[in-house]
Backbone as a ProteinNet text record, in pm:
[ID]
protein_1_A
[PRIMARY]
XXXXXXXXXXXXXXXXXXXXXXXXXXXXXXXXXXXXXXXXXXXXXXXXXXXXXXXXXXXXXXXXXXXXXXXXXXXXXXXXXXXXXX
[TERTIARY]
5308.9	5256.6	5195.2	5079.8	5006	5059.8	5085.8	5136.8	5027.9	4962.1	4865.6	4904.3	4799.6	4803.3	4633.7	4637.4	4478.4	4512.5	4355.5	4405.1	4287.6	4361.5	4307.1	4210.9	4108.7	4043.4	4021.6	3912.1	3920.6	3736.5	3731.2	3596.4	3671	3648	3688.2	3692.5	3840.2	3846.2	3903.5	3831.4	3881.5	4024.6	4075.2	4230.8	4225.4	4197.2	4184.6	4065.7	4011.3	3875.4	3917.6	3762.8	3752.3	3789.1	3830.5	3813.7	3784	3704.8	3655.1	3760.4	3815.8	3957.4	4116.3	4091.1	4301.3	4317.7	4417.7	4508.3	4554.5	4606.3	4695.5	4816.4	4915.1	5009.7	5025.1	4974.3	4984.8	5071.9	5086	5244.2	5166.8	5185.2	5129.9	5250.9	5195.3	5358.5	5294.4	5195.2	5152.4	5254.9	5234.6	5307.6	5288.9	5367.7	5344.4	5332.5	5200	5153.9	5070.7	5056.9	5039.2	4851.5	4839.8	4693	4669.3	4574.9	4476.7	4414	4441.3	4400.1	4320.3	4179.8	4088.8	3972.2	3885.2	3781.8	3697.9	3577.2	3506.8	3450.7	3425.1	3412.4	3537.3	3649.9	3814.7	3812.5	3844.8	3856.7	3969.8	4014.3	4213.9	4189	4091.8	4071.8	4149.7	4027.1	4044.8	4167.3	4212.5	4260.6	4399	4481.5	4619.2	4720	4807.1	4841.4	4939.9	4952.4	5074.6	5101.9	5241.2	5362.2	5388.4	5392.2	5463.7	5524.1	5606.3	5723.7	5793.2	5673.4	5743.1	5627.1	5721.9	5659.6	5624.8	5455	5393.6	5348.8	5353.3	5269.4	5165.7	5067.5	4993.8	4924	4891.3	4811	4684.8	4608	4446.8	4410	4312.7	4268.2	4106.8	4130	3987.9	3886.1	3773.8	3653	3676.9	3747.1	3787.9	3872	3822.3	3833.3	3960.7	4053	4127.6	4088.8	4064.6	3976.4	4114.3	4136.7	4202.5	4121.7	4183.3	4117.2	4261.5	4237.1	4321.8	4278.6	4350.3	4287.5	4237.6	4240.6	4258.5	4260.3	4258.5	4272.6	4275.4	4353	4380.9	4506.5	4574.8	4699.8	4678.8	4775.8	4802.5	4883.1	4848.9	4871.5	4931.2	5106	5114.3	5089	5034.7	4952.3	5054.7	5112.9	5169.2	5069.6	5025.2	4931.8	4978	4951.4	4982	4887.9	4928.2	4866.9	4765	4660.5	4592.4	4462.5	4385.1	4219.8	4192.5	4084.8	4048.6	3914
5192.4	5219	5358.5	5355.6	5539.9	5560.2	5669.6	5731.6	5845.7	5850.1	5935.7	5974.2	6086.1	6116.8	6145.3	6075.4	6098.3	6125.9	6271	6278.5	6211.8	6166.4	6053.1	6175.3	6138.8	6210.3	6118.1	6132.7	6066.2	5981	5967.3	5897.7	5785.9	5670.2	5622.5	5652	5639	5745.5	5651.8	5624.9	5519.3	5533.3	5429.4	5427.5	5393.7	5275.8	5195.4	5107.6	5132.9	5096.2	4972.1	4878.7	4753	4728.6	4569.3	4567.4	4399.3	4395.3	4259.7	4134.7	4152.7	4035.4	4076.3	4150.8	4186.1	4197.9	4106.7	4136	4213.4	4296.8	4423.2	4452.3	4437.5	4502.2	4635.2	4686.4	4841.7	4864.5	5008.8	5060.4	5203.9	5191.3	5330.4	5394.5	5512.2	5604.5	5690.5	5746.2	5822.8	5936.6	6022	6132	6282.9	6174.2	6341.8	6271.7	6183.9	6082.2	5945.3	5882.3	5688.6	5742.1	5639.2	5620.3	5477.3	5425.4	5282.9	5218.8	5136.2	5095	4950.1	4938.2	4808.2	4823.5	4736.6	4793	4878.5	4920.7	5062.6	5070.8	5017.8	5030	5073.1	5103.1	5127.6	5187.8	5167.6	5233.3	5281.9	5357.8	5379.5	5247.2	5181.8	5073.3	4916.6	4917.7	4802.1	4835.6	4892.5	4870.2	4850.8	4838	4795.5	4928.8	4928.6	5082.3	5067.5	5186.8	5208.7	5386.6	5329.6	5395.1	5521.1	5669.1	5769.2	5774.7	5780.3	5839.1	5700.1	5563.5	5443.6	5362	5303.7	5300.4	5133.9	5111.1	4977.4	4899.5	4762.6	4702.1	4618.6	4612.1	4529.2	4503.1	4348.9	4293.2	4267.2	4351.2	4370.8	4283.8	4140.9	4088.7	4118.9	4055.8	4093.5	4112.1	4197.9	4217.8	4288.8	4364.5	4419.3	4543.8	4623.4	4812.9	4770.3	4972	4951.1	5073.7	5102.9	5226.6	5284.9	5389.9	5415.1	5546.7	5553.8	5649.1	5678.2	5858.8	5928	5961.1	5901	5988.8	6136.6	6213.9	6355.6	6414.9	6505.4	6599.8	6531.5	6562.8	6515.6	6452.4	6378.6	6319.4	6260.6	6311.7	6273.4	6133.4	6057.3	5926.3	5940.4	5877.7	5861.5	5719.2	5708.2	5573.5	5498.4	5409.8	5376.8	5239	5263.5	5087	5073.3	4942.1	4879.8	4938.9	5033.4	4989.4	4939.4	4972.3	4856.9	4892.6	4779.4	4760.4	4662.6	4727	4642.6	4637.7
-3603.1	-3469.8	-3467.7	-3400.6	-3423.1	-3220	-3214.6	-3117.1	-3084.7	-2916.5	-2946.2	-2764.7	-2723	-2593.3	-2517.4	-2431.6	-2403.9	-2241.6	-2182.5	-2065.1	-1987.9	-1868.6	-1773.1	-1697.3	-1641.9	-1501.8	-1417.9	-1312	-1210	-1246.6	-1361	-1385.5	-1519	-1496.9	-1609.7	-1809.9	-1793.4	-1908.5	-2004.4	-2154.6	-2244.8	-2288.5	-2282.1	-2339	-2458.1	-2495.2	-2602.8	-2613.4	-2757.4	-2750.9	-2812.3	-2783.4	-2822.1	-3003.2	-3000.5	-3171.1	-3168.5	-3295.7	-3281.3	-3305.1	-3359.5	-3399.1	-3350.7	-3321.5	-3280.6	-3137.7	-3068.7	-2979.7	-3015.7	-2912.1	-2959.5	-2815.4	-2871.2	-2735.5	-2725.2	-2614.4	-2590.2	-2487.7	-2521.1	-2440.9	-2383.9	-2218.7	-2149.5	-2083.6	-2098.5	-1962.3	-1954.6	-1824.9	-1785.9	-1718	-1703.6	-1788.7	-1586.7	-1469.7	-1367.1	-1281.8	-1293.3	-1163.7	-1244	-1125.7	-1117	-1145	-1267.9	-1337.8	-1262.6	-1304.9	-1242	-1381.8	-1431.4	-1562.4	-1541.7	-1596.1	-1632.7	-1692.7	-1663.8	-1708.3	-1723.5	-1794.6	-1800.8	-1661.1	-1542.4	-1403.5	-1274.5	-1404.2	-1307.3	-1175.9	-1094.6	-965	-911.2	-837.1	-795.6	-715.1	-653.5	-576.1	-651.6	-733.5	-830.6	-940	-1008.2	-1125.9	-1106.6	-1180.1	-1160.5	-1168.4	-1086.3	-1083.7	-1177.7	-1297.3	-1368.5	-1337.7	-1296.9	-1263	-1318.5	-1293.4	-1369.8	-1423.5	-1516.1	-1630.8	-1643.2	-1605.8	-1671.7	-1769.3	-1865.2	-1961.2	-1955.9	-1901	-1921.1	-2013.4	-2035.8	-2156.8	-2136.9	-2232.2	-2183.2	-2338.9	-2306.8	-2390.2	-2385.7	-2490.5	-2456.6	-2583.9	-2555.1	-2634.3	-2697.1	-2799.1	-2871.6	-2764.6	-2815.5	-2743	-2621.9	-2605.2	-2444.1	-2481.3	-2430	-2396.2	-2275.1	-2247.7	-2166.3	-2092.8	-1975.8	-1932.6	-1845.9	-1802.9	-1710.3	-1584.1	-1520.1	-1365.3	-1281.6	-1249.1	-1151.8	-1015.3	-911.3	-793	-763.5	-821.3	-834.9	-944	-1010.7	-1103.9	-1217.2	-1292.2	-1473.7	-1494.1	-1582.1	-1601.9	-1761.2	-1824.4	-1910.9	-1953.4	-2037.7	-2040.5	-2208.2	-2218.4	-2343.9	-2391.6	-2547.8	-2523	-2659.7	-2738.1	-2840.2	-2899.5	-2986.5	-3020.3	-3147.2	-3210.8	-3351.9	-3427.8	-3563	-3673.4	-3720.8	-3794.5	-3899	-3860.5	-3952.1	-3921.3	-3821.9	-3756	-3605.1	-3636
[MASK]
++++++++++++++++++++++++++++++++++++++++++++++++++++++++++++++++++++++++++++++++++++++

């Protein structure tokens, strides 16, 4: 598993980029305050809210990016993904 940290702003900000063949289960825990995670169009409107200092999963299938967006300022997002060639 590669373990990394990327910080969120309030313009959609890539989490995890696309890969042509792998599902991948990813693990988020944004890290102060609640991020908004979907597509590269994320909104605090549209996207699905994940939670502060709890740790979400989600399964992003082939061909599909995971974008995230903050109401405000910056937030750091810890991110955990699988291994390997994508």
């Amino acid at each position: 598993m590669i373990a990394s940290t990327v910080t969120v702003t309030t313009s959609p900000t890539l989490l995890i980029a696309e890969t042509q063949n792998a599902t991948r289960t990813i693990y988020l825990e944004p890290v102060g305050s609640d991020i908004h995670v979907g597509g590269d169009a994320v909104t605090t409107t549209t996207g699905l809210v994940t939670k502060k200092d709890v740790t979400s999963t989600f399964l992003v299938p082939p061909l599909n990016a995971l974008y995230g967006v903050t109401g405000s300022g910056t937030v750091t997002i810890r991110i955990l993904q699988p291994e390997g060639d994508y």
